[in-house]
Each structure stands twice: as C-alpha cells, then as structure tokens.
C-alpha positions in Angstrom: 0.0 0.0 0.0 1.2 3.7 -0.8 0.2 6.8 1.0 -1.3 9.5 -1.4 -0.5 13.3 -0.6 -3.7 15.5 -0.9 -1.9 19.0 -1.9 -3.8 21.6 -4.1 -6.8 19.4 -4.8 -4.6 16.7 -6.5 -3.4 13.4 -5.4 0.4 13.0 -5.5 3.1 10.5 -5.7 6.9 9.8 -5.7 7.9 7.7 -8.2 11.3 5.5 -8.8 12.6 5.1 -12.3 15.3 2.8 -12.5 17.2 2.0 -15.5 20.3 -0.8 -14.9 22.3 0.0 -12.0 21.0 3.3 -12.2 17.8 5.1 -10.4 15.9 8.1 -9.5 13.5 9.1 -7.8 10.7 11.7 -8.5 8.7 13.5 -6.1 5.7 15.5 -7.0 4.1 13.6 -9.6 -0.1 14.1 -10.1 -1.8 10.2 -9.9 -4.0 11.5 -12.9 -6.6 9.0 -13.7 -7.4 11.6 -16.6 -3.9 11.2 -18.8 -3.8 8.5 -21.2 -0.4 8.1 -20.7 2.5 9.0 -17.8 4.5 11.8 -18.5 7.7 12.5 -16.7 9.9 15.5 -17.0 13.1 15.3 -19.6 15.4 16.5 -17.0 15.0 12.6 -15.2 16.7 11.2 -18.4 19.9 13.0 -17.4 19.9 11.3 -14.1 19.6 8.1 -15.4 21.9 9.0 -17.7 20.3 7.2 -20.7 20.4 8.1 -24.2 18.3 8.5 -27.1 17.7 5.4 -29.3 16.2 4.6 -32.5 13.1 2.3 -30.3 12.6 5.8 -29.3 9.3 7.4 -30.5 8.1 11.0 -30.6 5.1 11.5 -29.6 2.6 14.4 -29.7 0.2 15.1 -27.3 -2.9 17.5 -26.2 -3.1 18.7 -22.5 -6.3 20.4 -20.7 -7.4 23.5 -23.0 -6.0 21.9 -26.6 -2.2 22.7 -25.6 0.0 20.7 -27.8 3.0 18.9 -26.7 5.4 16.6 -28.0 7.5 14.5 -26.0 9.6 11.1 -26.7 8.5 8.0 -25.3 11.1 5.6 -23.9 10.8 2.2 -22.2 12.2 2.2 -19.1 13.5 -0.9 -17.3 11.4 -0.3 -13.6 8.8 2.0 -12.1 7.7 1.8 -9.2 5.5 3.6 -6.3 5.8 2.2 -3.4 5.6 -1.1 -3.9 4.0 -1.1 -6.8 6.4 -1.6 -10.0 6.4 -2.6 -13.8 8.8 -3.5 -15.3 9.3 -2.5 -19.6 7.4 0.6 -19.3 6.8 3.2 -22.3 7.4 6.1 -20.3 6.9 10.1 -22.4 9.6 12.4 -21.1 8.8 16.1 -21.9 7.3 19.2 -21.1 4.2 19.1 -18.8 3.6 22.2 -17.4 4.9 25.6 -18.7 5.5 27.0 -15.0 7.4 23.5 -13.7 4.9 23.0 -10.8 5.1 19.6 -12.0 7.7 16.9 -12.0 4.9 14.5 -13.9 1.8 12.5 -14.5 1.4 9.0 -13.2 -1.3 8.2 -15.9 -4.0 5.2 -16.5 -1.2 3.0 -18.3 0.8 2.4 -15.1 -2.4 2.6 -12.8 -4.0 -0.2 -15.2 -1.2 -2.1 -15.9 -0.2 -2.4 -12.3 -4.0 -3.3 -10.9 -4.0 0.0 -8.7 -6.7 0.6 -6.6 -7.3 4.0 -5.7 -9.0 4.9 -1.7 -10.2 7.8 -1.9 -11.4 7.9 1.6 -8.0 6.8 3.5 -6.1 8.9 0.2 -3.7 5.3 -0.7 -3.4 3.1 -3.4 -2.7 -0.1 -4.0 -2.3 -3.6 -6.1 -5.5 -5.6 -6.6 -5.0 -8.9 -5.6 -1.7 -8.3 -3.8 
C-alpha cells in the first residue's frame, strides 16, 4: 500500500525510475486517472543517464485546453510507487507544465497495468490482488 499526498486538490506520488544499476526518484508527480499516458519530465533522463535510441518514438500530445505537446517515449526498465512496480514501461519524457509546478503524471497506463486501486477515503493506493 502507498500513501497518497492530498496538496492543491490533486493526489500526488513519488515515483522511482530505475534504469540498470541506475535510479531516481521523482517526487511531486499528479496520480491523474485523466492522462492516457504517464508523462515525466526530460530533465530525469539526465539522471539516469540514458540516451536516445532509435526504439525511441516521438510523440505528440494535447493537455487540458488543446495545448500541444510533443515528447519522446522511452521504455524504461522499472517504475515503481511504493511497492507497486512494472517493469518494460513506455514512459513520455517532456514538457508538462509551462510553470514546472510539475515533475509528472502518473497516468491510467501504469495505474492499469499495475491493478492499482485507488482509496479515496483513507487517500492510498494499491495492487488488486496483492
């Protein structure tokens, strides 16, 4: 089970990318059951230092109000939340907020994926069946 933090009227998480002997983690990521896909800033791919392929994919994408983005989507070896994790992941690293209030989106492709449960009333998460 993982502990939710209720700030601002959003639900946030701290996240763990890992990437072969490599990690980092992210705090300050939205649990968005509203974005397709999980979005994580570009800076993170410095940290774990890991570099641009041709698997890569650029991706473009439209945030609340029509804004355009594009981004490039990676898979990364681990992420986790709490202890939650998948492994393989097609993570998008790019802009998601103009003003960088944001270090990501946790979106319904890892909360699916992983069988997350969201409690709204005790504000945690966790793995169905586990």
């Amino acid at each position: 089970m993982y502990n939710l933090h209720y700030k601002d009227g959003l639900l946030y998480a701290s996240i763990i990318l890992q990437e072969g002997d490599k990690s980092v983690i992210i705090d300050d990521v939205i649990v968005d059951t509203g974005a397709y896909h999980t979005i994580i800033l570009t800076d993170y791919l410095e940290d774990l230092d890991v570099a641009f392929t041709e698997d890569d994919e650029l991706v473009k994408s439209s945030g609340y109000g029509g804004l355009q983005m594009s981004s490039v989507r990676k898979k990364i070896e681990k992420v986790t939340i709490g202890d939650i994790s998948l492994t393989n992941m097609k993570i998008d690293f790019g802009e998601i907020d103009p003003y960088e209030r944001v270090n990501g989106l946790v979106g319904l492709d890892f909360l699916r994926s992983a069988g997350v449960i969201i409690d709204l009333v005790d504000l945690t998460m966790y793995k169905k069946n586990g």
